[in-house]
C-alpha positions as CSV (number, residue, x, y, z in Angstrom):
1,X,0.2,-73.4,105.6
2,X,-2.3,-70.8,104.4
3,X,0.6,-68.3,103.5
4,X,2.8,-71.4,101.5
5,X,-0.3,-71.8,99.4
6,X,-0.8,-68.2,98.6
7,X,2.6,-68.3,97.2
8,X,2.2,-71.7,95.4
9,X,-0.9,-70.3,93.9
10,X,0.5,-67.1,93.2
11,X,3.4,-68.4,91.6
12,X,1.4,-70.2,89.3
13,X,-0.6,-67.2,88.8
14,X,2.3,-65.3,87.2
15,X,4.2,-68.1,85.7
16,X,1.0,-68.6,83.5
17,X,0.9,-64.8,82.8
18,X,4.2,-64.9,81.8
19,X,3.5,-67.7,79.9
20,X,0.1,-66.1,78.2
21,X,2.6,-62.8,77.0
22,X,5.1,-64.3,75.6
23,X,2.4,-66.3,73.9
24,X,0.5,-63.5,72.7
25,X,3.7,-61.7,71.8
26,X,4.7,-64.7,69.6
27,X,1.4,-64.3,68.1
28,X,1.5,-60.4,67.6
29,X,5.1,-60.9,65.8
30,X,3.4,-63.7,63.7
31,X,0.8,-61.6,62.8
32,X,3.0,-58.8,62.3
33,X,5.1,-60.2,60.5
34,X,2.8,-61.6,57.9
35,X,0.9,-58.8,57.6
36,X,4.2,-57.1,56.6
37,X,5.2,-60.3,54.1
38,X,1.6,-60.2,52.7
39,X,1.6,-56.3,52.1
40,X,4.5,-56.7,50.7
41,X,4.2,-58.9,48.5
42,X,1.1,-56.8,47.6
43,X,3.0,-54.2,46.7
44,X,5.7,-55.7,44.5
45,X,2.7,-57.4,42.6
46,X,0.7,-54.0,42.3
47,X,4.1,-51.9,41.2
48,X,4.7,-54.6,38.7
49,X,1.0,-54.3,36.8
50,X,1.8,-50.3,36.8
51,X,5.1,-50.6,35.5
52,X,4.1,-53.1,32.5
53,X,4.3,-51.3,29.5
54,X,1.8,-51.5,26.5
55,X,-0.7,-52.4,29.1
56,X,-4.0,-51.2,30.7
57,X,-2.5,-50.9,34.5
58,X,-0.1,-48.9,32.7
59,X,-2.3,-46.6,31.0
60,X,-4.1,-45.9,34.2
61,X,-0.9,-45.1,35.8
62,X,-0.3,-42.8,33.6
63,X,-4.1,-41.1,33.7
64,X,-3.7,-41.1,37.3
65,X,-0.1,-39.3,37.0
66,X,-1.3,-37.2,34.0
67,X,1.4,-38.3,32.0
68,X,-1.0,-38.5,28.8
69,X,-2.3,-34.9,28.2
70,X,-3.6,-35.4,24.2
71,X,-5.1,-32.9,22.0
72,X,-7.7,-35.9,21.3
73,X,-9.4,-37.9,23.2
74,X,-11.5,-40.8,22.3
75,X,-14.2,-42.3,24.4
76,X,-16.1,-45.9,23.5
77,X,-16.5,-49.1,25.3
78,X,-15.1,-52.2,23.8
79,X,-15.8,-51.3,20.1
80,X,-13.8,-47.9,20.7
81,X,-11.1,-49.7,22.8
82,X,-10.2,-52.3,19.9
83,X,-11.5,-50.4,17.0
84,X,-10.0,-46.6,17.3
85,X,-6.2,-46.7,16.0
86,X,-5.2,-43.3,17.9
87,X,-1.5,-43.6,16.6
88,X,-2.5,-43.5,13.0
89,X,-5.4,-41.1,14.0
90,X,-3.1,-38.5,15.9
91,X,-0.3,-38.7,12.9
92,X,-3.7,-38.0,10.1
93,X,-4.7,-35.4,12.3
94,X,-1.5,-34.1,13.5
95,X,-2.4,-34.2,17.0
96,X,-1.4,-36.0,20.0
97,X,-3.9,-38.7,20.2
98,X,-5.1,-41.0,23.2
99,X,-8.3,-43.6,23.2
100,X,-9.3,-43.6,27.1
101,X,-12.8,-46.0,26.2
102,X,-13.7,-48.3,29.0
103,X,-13.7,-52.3,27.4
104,X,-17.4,-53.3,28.3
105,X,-18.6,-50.3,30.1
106,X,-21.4,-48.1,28.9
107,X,-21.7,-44.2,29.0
108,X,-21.7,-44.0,33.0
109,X,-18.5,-45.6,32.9
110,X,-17.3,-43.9,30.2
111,X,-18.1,-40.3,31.8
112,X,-16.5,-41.9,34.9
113,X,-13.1,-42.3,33.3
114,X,-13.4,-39.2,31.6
115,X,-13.7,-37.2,34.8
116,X,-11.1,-39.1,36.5
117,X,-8.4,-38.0,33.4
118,X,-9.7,-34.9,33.4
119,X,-8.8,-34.7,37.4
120,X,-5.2,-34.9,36.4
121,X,-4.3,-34.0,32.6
122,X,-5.1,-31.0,30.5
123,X,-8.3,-30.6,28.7
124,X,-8.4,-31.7,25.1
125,X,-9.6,-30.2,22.0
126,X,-11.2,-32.9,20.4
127,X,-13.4,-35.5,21.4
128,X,-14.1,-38.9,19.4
129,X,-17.3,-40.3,21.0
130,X,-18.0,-44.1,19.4
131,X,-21.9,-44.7,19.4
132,X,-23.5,-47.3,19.2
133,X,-26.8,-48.6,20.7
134,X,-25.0,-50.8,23.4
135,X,-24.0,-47.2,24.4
136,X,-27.2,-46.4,25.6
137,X,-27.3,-49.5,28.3
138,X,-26.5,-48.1,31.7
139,X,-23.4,-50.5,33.1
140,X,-24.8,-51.7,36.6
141,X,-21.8,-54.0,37.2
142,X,-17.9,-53.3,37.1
143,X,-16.7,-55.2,34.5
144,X,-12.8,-56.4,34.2
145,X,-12.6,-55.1,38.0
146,X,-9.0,-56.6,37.9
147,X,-7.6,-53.1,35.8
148,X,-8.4,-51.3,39.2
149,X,-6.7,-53.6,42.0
150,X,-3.3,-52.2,41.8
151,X,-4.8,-49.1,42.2
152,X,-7.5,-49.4,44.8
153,X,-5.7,-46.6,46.9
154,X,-6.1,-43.6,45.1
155,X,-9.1,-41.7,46.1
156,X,-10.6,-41.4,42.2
157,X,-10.3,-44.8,41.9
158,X,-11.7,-46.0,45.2
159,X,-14.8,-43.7,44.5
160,X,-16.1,-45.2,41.8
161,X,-15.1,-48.7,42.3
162,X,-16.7,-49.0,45.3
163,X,-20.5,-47.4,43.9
164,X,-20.5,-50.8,42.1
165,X,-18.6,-53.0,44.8
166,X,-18.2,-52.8,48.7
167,X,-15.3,-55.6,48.4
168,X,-13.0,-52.8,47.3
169,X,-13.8,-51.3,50.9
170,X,-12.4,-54.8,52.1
171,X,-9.6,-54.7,49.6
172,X,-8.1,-51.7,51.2
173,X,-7.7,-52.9,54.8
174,X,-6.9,-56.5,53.5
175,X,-3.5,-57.9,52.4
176,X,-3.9,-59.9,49.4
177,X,-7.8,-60.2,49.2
178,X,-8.0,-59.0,45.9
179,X,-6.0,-61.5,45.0
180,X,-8.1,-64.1,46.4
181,X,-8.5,-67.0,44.0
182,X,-6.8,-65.1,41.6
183,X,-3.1,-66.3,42.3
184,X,-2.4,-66.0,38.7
185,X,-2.9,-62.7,38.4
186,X,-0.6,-62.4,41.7
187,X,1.9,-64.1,39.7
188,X,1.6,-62.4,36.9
189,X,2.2,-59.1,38.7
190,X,5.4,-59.7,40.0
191,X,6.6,-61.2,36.8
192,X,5.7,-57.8,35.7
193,X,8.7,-56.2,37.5
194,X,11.3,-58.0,35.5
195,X,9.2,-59.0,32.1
196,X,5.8,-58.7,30.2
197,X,3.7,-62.1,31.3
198,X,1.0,-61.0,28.7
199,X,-0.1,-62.0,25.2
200,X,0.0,-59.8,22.2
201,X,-4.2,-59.3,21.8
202,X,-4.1,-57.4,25.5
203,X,-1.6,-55.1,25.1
204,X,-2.3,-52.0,24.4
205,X,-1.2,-49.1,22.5
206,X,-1.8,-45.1,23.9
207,X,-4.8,-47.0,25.6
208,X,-5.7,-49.1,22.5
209,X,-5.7,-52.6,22.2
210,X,-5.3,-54.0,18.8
211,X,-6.8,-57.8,18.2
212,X,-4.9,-60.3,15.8
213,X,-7.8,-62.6,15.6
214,X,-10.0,-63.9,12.8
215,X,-13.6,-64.0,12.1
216,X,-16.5,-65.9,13.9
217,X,-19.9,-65.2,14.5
218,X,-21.0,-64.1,17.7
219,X,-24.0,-65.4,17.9
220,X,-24.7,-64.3,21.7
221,X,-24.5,-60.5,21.0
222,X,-27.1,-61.2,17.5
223,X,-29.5,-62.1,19.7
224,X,-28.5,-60.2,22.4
225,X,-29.3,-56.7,20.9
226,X,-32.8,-57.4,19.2
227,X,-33.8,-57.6,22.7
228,X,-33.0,-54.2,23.6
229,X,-36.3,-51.9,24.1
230,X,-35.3,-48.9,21.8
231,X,-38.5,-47.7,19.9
232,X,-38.3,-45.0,17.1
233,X,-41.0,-42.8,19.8
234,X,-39.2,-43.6,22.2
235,X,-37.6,-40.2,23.6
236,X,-35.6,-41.4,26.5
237,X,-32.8,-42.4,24.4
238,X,-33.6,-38.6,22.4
239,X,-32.7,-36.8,26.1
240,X,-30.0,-38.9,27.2
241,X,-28.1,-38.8,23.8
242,X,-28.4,-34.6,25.1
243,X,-27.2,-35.5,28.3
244,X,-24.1,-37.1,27.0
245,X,-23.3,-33.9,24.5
246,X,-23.9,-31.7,27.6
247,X,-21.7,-33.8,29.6
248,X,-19.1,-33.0,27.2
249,X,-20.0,-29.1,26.8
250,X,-19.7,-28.6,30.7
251,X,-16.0,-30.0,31.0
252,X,-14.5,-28.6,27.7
253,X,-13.3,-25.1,26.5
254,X,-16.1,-23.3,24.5
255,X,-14.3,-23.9,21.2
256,X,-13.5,-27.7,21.4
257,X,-15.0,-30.4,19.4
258,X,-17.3,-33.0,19.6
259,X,-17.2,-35.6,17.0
260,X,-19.5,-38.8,17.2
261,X,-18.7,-41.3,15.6
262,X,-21.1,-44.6,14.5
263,X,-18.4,-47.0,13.3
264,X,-19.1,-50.1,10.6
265,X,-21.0,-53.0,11.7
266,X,-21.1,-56.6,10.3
267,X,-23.9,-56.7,7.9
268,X,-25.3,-59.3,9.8
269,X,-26.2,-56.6,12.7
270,X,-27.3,-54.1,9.9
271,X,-31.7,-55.5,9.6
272,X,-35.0,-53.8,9.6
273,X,-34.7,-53.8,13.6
274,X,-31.5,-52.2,13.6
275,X,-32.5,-49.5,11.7
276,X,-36.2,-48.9,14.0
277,X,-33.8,-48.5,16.6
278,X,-31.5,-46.0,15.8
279,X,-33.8,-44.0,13.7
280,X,-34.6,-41.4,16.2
281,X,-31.1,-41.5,17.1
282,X,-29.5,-40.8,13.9
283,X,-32.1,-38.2,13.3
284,X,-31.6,-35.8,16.6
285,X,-27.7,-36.3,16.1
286,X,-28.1,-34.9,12.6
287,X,-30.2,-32.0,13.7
288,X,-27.8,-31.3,16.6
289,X,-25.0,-31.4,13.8
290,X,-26.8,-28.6,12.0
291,X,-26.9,-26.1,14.9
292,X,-23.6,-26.7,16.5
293,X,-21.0,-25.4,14.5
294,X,-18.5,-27.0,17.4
295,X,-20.0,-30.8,17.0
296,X,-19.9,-33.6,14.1
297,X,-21.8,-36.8,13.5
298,X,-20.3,-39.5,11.5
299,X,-22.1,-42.6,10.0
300,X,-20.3,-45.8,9.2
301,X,-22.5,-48.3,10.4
302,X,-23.0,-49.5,6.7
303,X,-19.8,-48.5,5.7
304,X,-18.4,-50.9,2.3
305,X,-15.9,-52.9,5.4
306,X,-19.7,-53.9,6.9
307,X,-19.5,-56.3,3.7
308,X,-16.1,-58.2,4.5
309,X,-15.3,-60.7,7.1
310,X,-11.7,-59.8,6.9
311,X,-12.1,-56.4,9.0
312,X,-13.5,-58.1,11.7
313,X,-13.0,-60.8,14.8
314,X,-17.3,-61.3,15.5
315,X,-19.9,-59.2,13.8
316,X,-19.5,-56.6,16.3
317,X,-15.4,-55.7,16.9
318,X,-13.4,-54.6,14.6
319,X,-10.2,-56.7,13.8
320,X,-6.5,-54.9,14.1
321,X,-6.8,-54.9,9.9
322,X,-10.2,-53.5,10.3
323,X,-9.4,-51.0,13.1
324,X,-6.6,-49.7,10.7
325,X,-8.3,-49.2,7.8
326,X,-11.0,-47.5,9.5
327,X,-8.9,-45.4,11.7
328,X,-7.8,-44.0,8.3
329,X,-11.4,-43.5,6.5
330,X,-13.0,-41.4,9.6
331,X,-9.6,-39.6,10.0
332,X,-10.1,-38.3,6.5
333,X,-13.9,-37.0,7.3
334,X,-12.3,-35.4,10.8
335,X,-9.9,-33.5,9.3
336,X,-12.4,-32.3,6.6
337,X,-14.8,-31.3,10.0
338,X,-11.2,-29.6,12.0
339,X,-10.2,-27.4,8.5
């Protein structure tokens, strides 16, 4: 009796271990399998964005290939990025001409990018530095984090994402976590493999992105920048504005230039306060002008476009009409500066 029970129990014992594996191998191949649909479908989404011509994901593909290799560079944040016409400036100049400048990021972000294309293209000759006094804000966020997801596997790119983000650690090991309430986006990037999803104002051209947009005021950013603690004694700005031109000197051949570049402003920025707080800056960048033969400052911020609505989308961005026009103007003081 004792021995039929054994046998009933053990019976049992391996019909329910049986039953457990197959179980737990039906949950391995679900798991496996949609790991391998949700990768996937990653992928196809993330190849799309870097395939999309005339757009940001692009550009960085091609920075991270070094495909771009120009004879100028320009840096800026979002002024430089809708403001700095490098097509007409390249064909003035008769250079090959690229603007790498990072929409919304300040100068940490800005030095960032640089490194990372100078990681993987040649060295250029000239550099056009847009200046303004949002420049001097340190970026502390990522902004427009999206630009980086279909890359978050290259080692550049995961290094300075994740200084400002841990999710990007996450995003890595996660199918379709970036994408995460952003199924749009998803969308958008696997339309990418067989169209172009986006609208004319965010495509871009050799990393600039002309805006077809008309005037209005922007009042957040007028009141935004009165705020900002710059005082004429102030010398912090005084040794950081050096630690940007030495930033510059270290990575680029002893005979390269240095050119920046203050570009027109509404006349509604241009006040009294405005001008206590560049002061000191416009001062040390002429004196460093007048002992570096290699570097040139140019001043635009009350250029005759500060006086007309037309050149501009808010009183801060320059308008495609705008960035044309002056794309042309400080190509014509450059190439008095490079002859």
């Amino acid at each position: 009796m004792d021995n039929l029970i054994f046998k009933v129990n053990s019976f049992i014992f391996n019909f329910n271990w049986f039953i457990m594996k197959v179980f737990l191998k039906y949950i391995i191949q679900i798991i496996a399998v949609t790991l391998v649909f949700a990768f996937g479908i990653q992928y196809f989404s993330d190849n799309g964005f870097k395939q999309l011509k005339n757009s940001r994901y692009n550009d960085w593909a091609n920075i991270l290939n070094g495909k771009i290799n120009s004879e100028i560079i320009i840096n800026g944040s979002s002024r430089g990025f809708v403001g700095y016409n490098p097509v007409i400036i390249g064909d003035k100049l008769n250079l090959s001409c690229f603007n790498l400048s990072f929409n919304a990021g300040s100068y940490n972000l800005q030095q960032s990018k640089f490194d990372i294309y100078l990681k993987n293209n040649k060295t250029p000759k000239v550099i056009i530095q847009n200046i303004d006094l949002a420049y001097f804000v340190k970026s502390t966020k990522l902004p427009d984090e999206e630009q980086f997801y279909p890359f978050i596997y290259n080692k550049s790119i995961d290094s300075l994402t994740t200084k400002f983000d841990n999710r990007f650690s996450l995003f890595r090991t996660i199918p379709l976590l970036k994408y995460n309430q952003k199924i749009k986006m998803l969308e958008e990037g696997v339309i990418a493999n067989f169209s172009n999803p986006f609208e004319k104002n965010v495509k871009t051209i050799q990393g600039y992105c002309p805006q077809n947009r008309i005037f209005k005021v922007d009042y957040h950013n007028l009141s935004r920048f009165p705020n900002l603690t710059f005082k004429a004694e102030n010398k912090h700005e005084i040794l950081l504005l050096h630690d940007m031109i030495n930033f510059y000197t270290w990575r680029l051949h002893k005979d390269a230039k240095i050119i920046f570049v203050w570009m027109p402003e509404y006349k509604l920025r241009l006040t009294k306060s405005f001008d206590l707080k560049r002061e000191s800056i416009i001062d040390e960048l002429n004196l460093i002008q007048k002992k570096d033969k290699n570097f040139l400052f140019i001043d635009m911020a009350y250029d005759e476009m500060s006086n007309h609505t037309q050149y501009y989308y808010d009183t801060f961005h320059l308008n495609e009409v705008g960035s044309n026009l002056f794309s042309e103007k400080v190509s014509m003081k450059i190439n008095e500066f490079l002859n």
